[in-house]
Structure formats: C-alpha cells, structure tokens
C-alpha positions in Angstrom: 5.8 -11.7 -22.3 2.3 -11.9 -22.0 0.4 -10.8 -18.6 -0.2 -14.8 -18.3 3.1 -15.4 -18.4 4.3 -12.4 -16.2 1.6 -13.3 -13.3 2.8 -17.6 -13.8 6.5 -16.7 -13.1 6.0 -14.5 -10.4 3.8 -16.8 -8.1 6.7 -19.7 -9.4 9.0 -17.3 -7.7 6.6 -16.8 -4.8 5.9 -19.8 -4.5 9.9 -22.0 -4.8 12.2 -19.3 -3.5 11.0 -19.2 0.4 13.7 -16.9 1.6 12.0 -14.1 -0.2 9.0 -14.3 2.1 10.9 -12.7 4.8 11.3 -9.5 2.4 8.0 -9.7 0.7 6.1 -9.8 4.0 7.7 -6.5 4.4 7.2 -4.9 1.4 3.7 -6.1 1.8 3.3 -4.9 4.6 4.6 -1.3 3.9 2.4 -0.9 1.2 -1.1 -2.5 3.0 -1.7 1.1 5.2 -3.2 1.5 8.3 -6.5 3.3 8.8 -6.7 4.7 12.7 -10.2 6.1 13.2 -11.0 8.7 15.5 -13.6 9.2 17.9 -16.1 12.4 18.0 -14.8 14.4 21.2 -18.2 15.0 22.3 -18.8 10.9 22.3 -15.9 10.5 24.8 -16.7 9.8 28.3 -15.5 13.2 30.2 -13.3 12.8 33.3 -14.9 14.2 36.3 -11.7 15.6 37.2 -8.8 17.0 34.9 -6.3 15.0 34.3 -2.5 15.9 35.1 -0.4 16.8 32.1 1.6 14.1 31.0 5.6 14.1 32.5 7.9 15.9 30.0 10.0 12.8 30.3 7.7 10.7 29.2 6.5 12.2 26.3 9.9 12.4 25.0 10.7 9.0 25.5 7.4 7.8 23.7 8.2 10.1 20.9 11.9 8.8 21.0 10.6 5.0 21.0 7.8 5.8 18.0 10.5 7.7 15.9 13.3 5.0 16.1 10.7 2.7 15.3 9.3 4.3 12.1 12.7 4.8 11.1 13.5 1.3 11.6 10.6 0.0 9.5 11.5 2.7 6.5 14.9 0.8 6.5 13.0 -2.3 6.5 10.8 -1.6 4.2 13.4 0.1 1.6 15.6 -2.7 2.7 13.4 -5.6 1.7 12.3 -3.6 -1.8 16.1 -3.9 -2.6 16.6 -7.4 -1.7 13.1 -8.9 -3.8 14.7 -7.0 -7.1 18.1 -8.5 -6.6 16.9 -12.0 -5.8 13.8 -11.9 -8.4 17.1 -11.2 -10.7 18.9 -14.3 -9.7 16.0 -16.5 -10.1 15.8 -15.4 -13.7 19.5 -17.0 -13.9 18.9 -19.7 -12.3 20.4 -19.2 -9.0 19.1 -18.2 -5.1 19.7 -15.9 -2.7 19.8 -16.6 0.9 18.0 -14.2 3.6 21.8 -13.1 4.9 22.3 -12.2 1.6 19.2 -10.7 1.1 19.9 -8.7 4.1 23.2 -7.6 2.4 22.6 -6.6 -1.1 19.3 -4.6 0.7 21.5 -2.9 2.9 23.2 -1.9 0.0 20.5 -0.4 -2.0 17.8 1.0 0.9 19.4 4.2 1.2 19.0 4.9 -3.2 15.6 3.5 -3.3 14.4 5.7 -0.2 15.6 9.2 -1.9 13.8 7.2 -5.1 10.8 7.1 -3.2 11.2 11.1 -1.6 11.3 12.1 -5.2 8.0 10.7 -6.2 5.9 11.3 -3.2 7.0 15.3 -3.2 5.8 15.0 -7.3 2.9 13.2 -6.3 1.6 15.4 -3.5 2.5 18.9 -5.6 0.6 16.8 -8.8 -2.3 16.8 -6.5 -2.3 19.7 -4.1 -1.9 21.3 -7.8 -5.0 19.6 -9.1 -7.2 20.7 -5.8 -6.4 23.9 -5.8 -7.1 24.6 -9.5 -10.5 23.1 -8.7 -10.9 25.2 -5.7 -9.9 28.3 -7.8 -12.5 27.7 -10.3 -15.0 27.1 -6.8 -14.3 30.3 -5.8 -14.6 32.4 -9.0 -17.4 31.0 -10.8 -19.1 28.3 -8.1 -20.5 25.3 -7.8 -21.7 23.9 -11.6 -17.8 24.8 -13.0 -16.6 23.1 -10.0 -18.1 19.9 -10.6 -16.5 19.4 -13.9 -13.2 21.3 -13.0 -13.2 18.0 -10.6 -14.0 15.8 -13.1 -11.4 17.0 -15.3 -8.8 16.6 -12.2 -9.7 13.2 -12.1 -8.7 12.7 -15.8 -5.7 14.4 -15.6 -4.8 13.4 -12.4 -5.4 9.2 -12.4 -3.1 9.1 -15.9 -0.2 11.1 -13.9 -0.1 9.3 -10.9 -0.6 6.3 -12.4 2.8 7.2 -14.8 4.4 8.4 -11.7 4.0 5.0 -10.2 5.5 2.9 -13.2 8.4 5.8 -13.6 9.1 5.2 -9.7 8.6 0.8 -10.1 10.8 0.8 -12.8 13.6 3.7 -11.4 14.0 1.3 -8.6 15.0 -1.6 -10.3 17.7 0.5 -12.4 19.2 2.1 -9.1 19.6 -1.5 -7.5 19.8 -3.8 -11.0 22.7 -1.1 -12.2 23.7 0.4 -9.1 23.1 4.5 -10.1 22.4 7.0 -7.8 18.8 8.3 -7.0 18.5 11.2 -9.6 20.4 8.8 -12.3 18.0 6.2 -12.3 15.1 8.3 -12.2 16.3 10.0 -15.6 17.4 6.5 -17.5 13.8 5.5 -16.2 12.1 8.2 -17.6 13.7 7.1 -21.0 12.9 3.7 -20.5 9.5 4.7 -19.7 9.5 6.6 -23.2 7.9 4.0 -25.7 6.8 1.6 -22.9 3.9 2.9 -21.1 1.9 0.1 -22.9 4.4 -2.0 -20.8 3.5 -0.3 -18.0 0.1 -0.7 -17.8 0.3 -4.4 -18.6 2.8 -4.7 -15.1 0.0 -2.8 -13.2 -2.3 -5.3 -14.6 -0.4 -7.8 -13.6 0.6 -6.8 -10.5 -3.1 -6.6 -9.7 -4.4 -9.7 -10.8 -1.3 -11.9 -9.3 -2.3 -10.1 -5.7 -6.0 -10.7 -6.5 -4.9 -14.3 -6.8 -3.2 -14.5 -3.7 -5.5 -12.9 -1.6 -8.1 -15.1 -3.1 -6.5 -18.0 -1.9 -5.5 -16.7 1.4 -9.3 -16.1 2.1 -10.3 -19.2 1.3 -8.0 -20.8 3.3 -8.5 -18.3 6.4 -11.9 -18.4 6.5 -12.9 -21.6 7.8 -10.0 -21.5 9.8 -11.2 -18.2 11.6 -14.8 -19.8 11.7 -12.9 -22.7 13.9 -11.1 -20.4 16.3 -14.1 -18.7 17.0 -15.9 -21.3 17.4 -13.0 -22.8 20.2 -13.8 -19.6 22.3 -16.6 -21.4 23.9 -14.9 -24.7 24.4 -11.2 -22.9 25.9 -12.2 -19.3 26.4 -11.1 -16.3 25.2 -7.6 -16.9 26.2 -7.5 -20.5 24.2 -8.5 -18.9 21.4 -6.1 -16.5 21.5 -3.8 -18.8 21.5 -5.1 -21.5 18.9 -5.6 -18.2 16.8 -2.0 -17.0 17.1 -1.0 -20.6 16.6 -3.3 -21.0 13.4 -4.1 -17.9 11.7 -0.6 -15.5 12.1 1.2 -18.1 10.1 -1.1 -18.5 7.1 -1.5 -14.4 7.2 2.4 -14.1 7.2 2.4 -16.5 4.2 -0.2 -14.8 2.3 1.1 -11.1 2.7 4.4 -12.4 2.4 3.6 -13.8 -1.5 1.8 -10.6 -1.8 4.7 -8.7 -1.8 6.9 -10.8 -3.3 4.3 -11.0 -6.6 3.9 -7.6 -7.0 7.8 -7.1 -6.9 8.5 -10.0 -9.2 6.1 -8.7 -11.8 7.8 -5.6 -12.1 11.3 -6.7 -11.9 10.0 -9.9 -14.4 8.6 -7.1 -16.8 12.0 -4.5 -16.5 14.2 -7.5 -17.0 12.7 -8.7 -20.1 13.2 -5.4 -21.9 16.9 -4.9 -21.1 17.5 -9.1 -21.5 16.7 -9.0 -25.3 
C-alpha cells in the first residue's frame, strides 16, 4: 500500500467506526504530554509567616488519590491501545466492534502491551543515558571542540535507534494482541518482522505523521473561529457564560479531534502490520 492509501483508510476508519473515538481519545491523549512549568523560588511571594507542615494524613491521602489515578489512566491508556488494534482488525473484515467490546478484548490485552511498553522505555532511556554519557566522557577528557561533534554524532546514532525502537515497539504490539503472545514473544517475532521492513517502517511513521497533521489541521480550522466567538461572548454573558458556551462548544469538537488523532495513528500502523501478514 502506498502512504496515500494507508493515511485514506485510516481517516475512513476514523471517520465511520465512532465507537473507536472513545479509545482513540485515550490513546491520544496518553501520547499528547503535559508540560508543567515551574516558577523561580526567588519570584514567589514569601509568606510573612511559616507555614505549618502539611497533616501526615493528608499527604497520604493525596498521594493515595494521585497514584490510584495514574494507575487508572495506564490501564486506560494500555487498555484503549488494545481495543483500536483489535477493532482496526475487524474493520479490515468488514465487521465492527462495539465500545463493550472494545472494553473487553482491551481488558484482555492491557496487561501484555504495558510490559511491551516497560521493555522499550528501559531500552530507550539506557540508549540514551548511554549516548550522554559518552559525550560527557569525551567533555571531560579532551573538552569542549570533541564534545561538540561527540554530540553531533549522538544525534546520528541516537535519532535512527529510537526511531527503530519505536516501529519494533508499534509493531510488537499489534503481534501480542493480533496473535495473542506474551510480552517477550512478541517483541522477538517483531524484531523479525522488523528484519527486511524498516523501509516499511518508515513509510508508517510517515504516515502516521501526515494523517495526524491532517486532523489537527482541520480541527484548527474549525476551533478557531469558534474560540474567537466564545471570547468574544465574555463581554455579552461574562466570564461565567463563556465558560459555559465554551464547555458547551469547544470540549466536544476537541474530544472529536484528539479522539481521530488517536485512532489514525493506530489504524496506520495496524493498516501497515496487517497488510504484510494478509498476503
């Protein structure tokens, strides 16, 4: 298939099979990030009195409530990556998968795909805690004008890697839940699928990024006037009107567009695995 083709039937599959949006606003959402910034201590207003340490008991419970709740979206998260493989499958044969099952078959499959995912982040981060302190090596021993291209050498080295890491981990997912094998089995039969098909590969990433590029293209154009309007309403109804007009407006066109997100980038790998095995 050509990446045309690819990025076509993944927004069909986006676009038809609504009870994927549930899953693929998940996914989407796990893989988006979250960027907290932190303020300079000395730009803080200082209290003119110390405050009292926090109650033991409350600590815990926040840190009880914050853990359950990152555990909870991991589930999610692993849960919903299962489900969009399985039903991207059964769209291929012309059938559909309900959310309940969707729920189901995820359940199934988060557990395999989150040791997938343990794997790959423990390569990724000894890949490049590898790749800094060689450069910080050569830093130290010979200084600053080795050090500069040690870096750039990192940097070719290291984007190829992670970049194979990411395709051996996209397409070890989809053999764990398409052939239901265990974490360590699917990683290997991916690696030899890999073998060959990194041409592949990079044509899915391609894919993947133009199909999103799409999407969020047309989610901006359609949020953008639609923010300038609720903005606008603040000095007709207030704050609090446009709050609401914004919550009323805007959350369900965002939860559309991060929900296609996620489905597209799914289907395009799932599309791309299925094609090989198919023939």
């Amino acid at each position: 298939m050509t990446i045309l083709a690819i990025i076509k039937e993944a927004l069909r599959i986006a676009r038809t099979h609504k009870s994927l949006w549930v899953f693929g606003f998940l996914v989407g959402l796990g893989g988006a990030g979250f960027n907290f910034g932190v303020l300079d201590a000395e730009q803080q207003p200082q209290p003119p009195v110390a405050a009292p340490p926090p109650d033991i008991t409350t600590v815990l419970a926040v840190l009880g409530v914050g853990l359950a709740a990152l555990v909870g979206f991991i589930i999610l998260k692993y849960l919903s990556t299962g489900a969009l493989i399985e039903g991207v499958k059964r769209t291929r044969h012309s059938a559909s998968m309900t959310v309940s099952a969707g729920f189901r078959e995820g359940w199934a499959h988060w557990g395999v795909l989150f040791r997938v995912a343990l794997v790959f982040v423990a390569a990724s981060l000894i890949s490049i805690t590898m790749l800094a302190g060689a450069c910080y090596l050569v830093w130290l021993s010979i200084g600053a004008p080795a050090v500069y291209f040690a870096c750039a050498l990192a940097v070719v080295v290291g984007v190829p890697w992670l970049l194979t890491l990411y395709m051996w981990q996209a397409f070890a997912e989809r053999i764990a839940v398409l052939e239901d094998r265990h974490a360590l089995d699917a990683i290997r039969k991916a690696r030899l699928f890999l073998h060959g098909r990194v041409q592949l590969g990079l044509k899915l990433l391609v894919a993947a990024f133009l199909g999103v590029l799409f999407v969020s293209a047309i989610g901006v154009v359609v949020l953008a006037p639609m923010t300038a309007v609720v903005v606008g309403s603040a000095g007709l109804w207030g704050p609090l009107g446009a709050a609401a007009l914004g919550a009323l407006t805007l959350l369900p066109v965002a939860f559309v567009a991060l929900a296609m997100v996620g489905v597209v980038t799914s289907s395009v790998w799932t599309i791309g695995y299925l094609s090989q095995v198919e023939q």
